[in-house]
Every structure is written in structure tokens, then in C-alpha cells.
N, C-alpha and C positions, 0 to 999 in steps of 0.2 A: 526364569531365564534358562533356556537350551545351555545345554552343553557347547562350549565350543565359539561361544555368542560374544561379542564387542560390545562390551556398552561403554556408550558413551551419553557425557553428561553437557548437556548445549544449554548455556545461559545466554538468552537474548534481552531484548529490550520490552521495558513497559511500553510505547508507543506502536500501534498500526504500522504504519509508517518505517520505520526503522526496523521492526522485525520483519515487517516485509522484504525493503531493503537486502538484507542479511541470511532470509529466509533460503536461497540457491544454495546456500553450503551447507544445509540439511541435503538438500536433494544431492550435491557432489560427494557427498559421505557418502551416502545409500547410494550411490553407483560404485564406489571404487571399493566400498569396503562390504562385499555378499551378507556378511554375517553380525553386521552392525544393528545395534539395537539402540535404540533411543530413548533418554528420559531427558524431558524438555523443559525449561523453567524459561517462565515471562510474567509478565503483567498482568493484570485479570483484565482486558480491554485486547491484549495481543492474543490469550493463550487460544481461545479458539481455533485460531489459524493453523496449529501445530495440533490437531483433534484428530486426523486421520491419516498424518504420517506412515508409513507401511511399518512392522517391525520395531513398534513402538510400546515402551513399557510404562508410563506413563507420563500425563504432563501435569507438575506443578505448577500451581498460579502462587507468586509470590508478591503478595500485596503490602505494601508498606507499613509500619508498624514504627512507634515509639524508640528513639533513640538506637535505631537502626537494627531493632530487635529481628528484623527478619532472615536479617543475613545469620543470624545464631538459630535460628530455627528452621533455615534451610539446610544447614549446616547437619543438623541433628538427622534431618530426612537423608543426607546424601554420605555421611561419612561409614557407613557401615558399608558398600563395597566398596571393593578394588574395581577402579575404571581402567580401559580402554584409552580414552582419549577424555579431557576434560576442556570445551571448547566455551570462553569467558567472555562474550563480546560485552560484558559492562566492566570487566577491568578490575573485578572486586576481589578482597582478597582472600573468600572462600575458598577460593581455587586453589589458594596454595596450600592449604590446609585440610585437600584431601587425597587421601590414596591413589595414584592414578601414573600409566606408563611417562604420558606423556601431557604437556598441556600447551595450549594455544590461547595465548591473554590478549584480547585489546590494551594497546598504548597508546597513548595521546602520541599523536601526530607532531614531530617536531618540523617535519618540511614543508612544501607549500601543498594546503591544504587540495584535496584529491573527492573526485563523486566517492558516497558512503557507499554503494557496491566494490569499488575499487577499496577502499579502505577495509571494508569485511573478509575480504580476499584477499588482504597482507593479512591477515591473520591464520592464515591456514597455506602462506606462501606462496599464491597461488594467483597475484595479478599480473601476472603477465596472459592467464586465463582465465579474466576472470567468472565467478559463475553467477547470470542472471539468476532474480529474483523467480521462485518454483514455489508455489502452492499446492499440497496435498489434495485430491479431493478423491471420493468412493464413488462406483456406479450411483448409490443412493442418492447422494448429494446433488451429480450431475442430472439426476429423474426429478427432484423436486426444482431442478431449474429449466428445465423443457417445460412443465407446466407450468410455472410463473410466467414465462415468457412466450408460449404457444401460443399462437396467430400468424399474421403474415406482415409485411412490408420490416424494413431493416431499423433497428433499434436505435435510439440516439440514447446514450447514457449519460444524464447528467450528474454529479454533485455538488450541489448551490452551500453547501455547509463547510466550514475550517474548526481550529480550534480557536480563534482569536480573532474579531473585528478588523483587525489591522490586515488581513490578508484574506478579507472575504467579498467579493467580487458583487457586486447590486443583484439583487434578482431578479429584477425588471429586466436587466440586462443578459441573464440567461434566457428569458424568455424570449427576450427579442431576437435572440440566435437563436432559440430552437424554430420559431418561427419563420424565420429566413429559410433556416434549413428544410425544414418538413411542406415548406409553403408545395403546392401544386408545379411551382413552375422553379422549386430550389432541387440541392442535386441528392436531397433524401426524400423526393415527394412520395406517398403513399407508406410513411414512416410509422413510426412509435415512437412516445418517449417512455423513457423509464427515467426513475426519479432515484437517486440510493443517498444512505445516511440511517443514523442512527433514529429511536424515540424523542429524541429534542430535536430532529429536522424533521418533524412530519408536518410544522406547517408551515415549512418554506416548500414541504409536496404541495400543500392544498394552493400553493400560488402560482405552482406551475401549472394544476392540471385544469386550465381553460385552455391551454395551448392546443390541446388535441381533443379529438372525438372519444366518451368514456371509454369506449371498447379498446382505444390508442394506447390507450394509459397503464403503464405500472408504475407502481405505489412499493418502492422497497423498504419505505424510511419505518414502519412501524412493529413489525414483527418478523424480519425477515435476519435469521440467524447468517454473521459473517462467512462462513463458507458456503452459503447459498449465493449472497448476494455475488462473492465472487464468482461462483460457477455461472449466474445470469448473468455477468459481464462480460463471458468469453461468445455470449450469445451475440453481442450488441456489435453494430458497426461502426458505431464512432463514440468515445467521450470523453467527454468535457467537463473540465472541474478546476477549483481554488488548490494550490499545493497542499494536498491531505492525503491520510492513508487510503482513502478511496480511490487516490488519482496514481496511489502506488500499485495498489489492488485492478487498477484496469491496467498498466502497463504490464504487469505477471502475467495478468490472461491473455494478452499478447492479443490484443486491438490496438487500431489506432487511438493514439491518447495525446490529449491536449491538457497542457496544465498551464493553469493561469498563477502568475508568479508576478509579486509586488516586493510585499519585504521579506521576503526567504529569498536564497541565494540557489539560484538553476544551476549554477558550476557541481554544485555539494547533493543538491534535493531534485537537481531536477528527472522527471519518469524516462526511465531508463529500456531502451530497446531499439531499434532500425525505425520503428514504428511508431514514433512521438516525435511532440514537437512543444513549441512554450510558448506562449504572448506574454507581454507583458506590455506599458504602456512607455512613455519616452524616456521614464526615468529608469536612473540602472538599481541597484541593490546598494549600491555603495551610497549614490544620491539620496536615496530614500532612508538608510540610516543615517545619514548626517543629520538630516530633519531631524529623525528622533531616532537617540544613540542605543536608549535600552529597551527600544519596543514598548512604553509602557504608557502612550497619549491612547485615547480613546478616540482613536478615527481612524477612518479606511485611510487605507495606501492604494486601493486600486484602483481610484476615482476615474486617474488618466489612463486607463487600462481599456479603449471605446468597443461599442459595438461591433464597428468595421473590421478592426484590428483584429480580433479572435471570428469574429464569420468568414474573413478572408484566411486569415490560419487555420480554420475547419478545411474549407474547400477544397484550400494547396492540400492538404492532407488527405482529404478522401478522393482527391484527384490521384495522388500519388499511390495511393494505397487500394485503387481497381483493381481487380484479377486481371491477370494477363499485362501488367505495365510493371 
């Protein structure tokens, strides 16, 4: 560590999603503060995201352990300096138990519940401005997404994968909206689709790609490391997905983003920027948990969620979102 250096200690969240979310107040630090150095702690599923941060001393992945062993063995990594700032967004109470000027702890929310951007941003004081969702990325990173994505006609991004059945959208039903849309006579004719998701959704890829001609087709679900896929996202003109970290990962890259929302709550989750928008089907979030109160039936929520409804939310959306409108 330079001479003269800020370090500061950012604990985020195990989930995509949520340290997404959360992810803008990395980047409002490294603006306001020149000399800011970062050691980053997440999830082994998040930490990726936090890889190429600028001025970064390292990131730990803090994976779960036995009777809460990890928080003593994060402990032991973090307690020999003196911090800067120590910024807690899981609220644990390492925080207070180590050296540091200053600290910024998530607190349960006692008012009425606020989007988790706005909530990441009381914790650094700062929602009356708050700061979107910023993902790090290197020249390198953004060179292996030019070739992933090299061709021509304009991208449709989809993510047909959640973490839970309950809020995962048919994929017959993705197809039949990429197909509206990419059709010769729809308003992404001479398209691509690009597919993204983890190694356990590569064959919900192989169910999309009769949609397009092979040349048409990316394939991100099988080997393609999280800050790639995010850098081909910022490629793509429009996507489409179930409320997951992927659908939070295209609204950072700041395309337009459509996120399909059954039993998760759009007020709290839903993609955040000028440039999104949500379907969902006739039921609200409050309706749909009444059905079932702890999430824990074995069936979709997004049955009444129809084709129409999100092809026609595609549209207003890429209508809206032409250059020059």
C-alpha cells in the first residue's frame, strides 16, 4: 500500500443481484476519494464483479463456514490495519471490531420499505443522490466482448434462468418474443440473439437457439466469465429476463432492460435506470403472496405473465429508447 493511500474495507453481499445493486458506491468512493484503495469482501458467486476495480488491493471471497466461522476468519485477514473507512452493507458485526476512522453499517430499515439502490445509499448518506449500479471493467475484458459479439444486426439479450421456479417465466415464452421481435417484419429484424446464464442454464441456451440462424447466435451460458458476459451486455440492444442478477447486470450496462417480475417485489428489485421497465401479469406481488406466503409451493408465479404483455413492453421500450427520441 502507497504512502498516503485510503483503504477502505467494502463488505457486500453473497448474491449477483444485490451486490450489483450496491455495486455505484464503489465507484462514488473512487471518485470522491483520489487516494482510495480497496479491499473488497463477497460471496464466491458475487466476488468476480469487484476483479478489476481500479486501485484495488485485493478481493476476498467469503464463503460460508460452520457456525458462522467465517466471520472469525475474516476477521483475522482484516484486523491487522488501520482503515480508512469500513463500509458494511451486510450489517455484521466485524465491523465494529476493527480498527478503522470511520464506519458505515447497514441497518434494517424501520420505515416504509425503499428500492435497495436507495437503501445502499443511506448508508454512505447519500440518497438524496443516489449512486447507480457501476461495474468495473479493463480494456481486456471489453476486447474479449467485441469478439464474443462481432457481427452485425442489433443484439436481443435474453436471460430465461432465476434462482427459483416460482419466478421463472416459460421458455417457450421467451422464444416466442424473441421471435416476434427478430421476425423480418418485427422492430429488431436482421437481429441476434444472445442467450446469458450460468453452466446450469446451457440448456435452457440449446432451447432458444432454433430461434435464429447459427451465425445469429451467442451462447454465453457455458464458459463465459461474469465480467465478460457483462461487457457483452453493454453490446446488446435490448434485454429481456426473470428478476435475477443478470437482469441487474444489463441495467448497469445501461441498455434497455426489461425485467419480468411475478413473486419478487418491483418497488424493492425492480432494474434500476431511465432505461427499464417491468411486466408482470395481472396479479400484484401482494396477490401472488397471499397464494403462497413463504415462497415455498413448487410452481410458477408467472403463468399469467402472457406473450403480449412483455412483446408489447419490448416495443414501447425500443420505441422509446431510438437515438434521436
Amino acid at each position: 500500500m502507497s504512502r498516503g493511500a485510503f483503504p477502505i474495507l467494502f463488505i457486500t453481499s453473497n448474491r449477483i443481484g444485490d451486490a450489483v445493486l450496491s455495486s455505484g458506491l464503489v465507484k462514488r468512493l473512487a471518485d470522491e476519494i483520489p487516494n482510495a484503495r480497496f479491499t473488497i469482501v463477497a460471496g464466491p458467486v458475487a466476488a468476480p464483479l469487484f476483479e478489476e476495480v481500479p486501485n484495488l488491493d485485493r478481493v476476498i471471497v467469503l464463503a460460508k463456514a460452520k457456525n458462522r466461522s467465517h466471520w472469525i476468519e475474516l476477521w483475522r485477514q482484516v484486523r491487522g490495519r488501520r482503515w480508512g473507512l469500513v463500509v458494511d452493507l451486510r450489517g455484521s458485526g466485524l465491523s465494529r471490531f476493527v480498527s478503522t476512522r470511520r464506519r458505515a453499517i447497514w441497518r434494517k430499515n424501520t420505515g416504509p420499505a425503499v428500492h435497495k439502490v436507495i437503501e445502499a445509499a443511506r448508508i454512505l448518506k447519500i440518497e438524496d443522490d443516489p449512486a447507480p449500479p457501476y461495474i468495473f471493467t479493463t480494456p481486456e475484458t471489453e476486447a474479449r466482448a467485441d469478439e464474443l459479439t462481432a457481427g452485425s444486426g442489433p443484439i436481443l439479450a435474453l436471460a430465461p434462468a432465476a434462482n427459483w421456479l416460482g419466478k421463472t417465466w416459460p421458455l417457450e415464452r421467451f422464444s416466442r418474443v424473441a421471435m416476434r421481435l427478430l421476425d423480418p417484419e418485427g422492430p429488431m429484424k436482421g437481429g441476434r440473439l444472445m442467450v446469458l446464464g450460468g453452466p446450469a442454464d446451457a440448456k435452457l441456451a440449446k432451447g432458444l437457439r432454433d430461434v435464429v440462424m447459427r451465425h445469429q447466435f451467442i451462447n454465453l451460458t457455458e464458459d463465459t466469465d461474469l465480467l465478460t458476459a457483462y461487457a457483452c451486455l453493454k453490446r446488446a440492444r435490448l434485454f429481456i429476463g426473470n428478476d435475477s442478477g443478470t437482469m441487474h447486470l444489463a441495467a448497469a450496462a445501461g441498455i434497455p432492460t426489461l425485467g419480468l417480475f411475478g413473486p419478487s417485489d418491483e418497488q424493492l428489485y425492480g432494474p434500476w435506470g431511465a432505461e427499464t421497465r417491468v411486466a408482470r401479469g395481472p396479479r400484484s406481488y401482494e396477490q401472488i403472496r397471499a397464494v403462497d406466503p413463504g415462497f415455498g409451493q413448487a410452481l410458477c408465479h408467472m403463468m399469467d405473465l402472457s406473450v403480449e404483455t412483455v412483446g408489447d413492453t419490448a416495443e414501447e421500450l425500443l420505441a422509446a429508447t431510438e437515438k434521436g427520441t
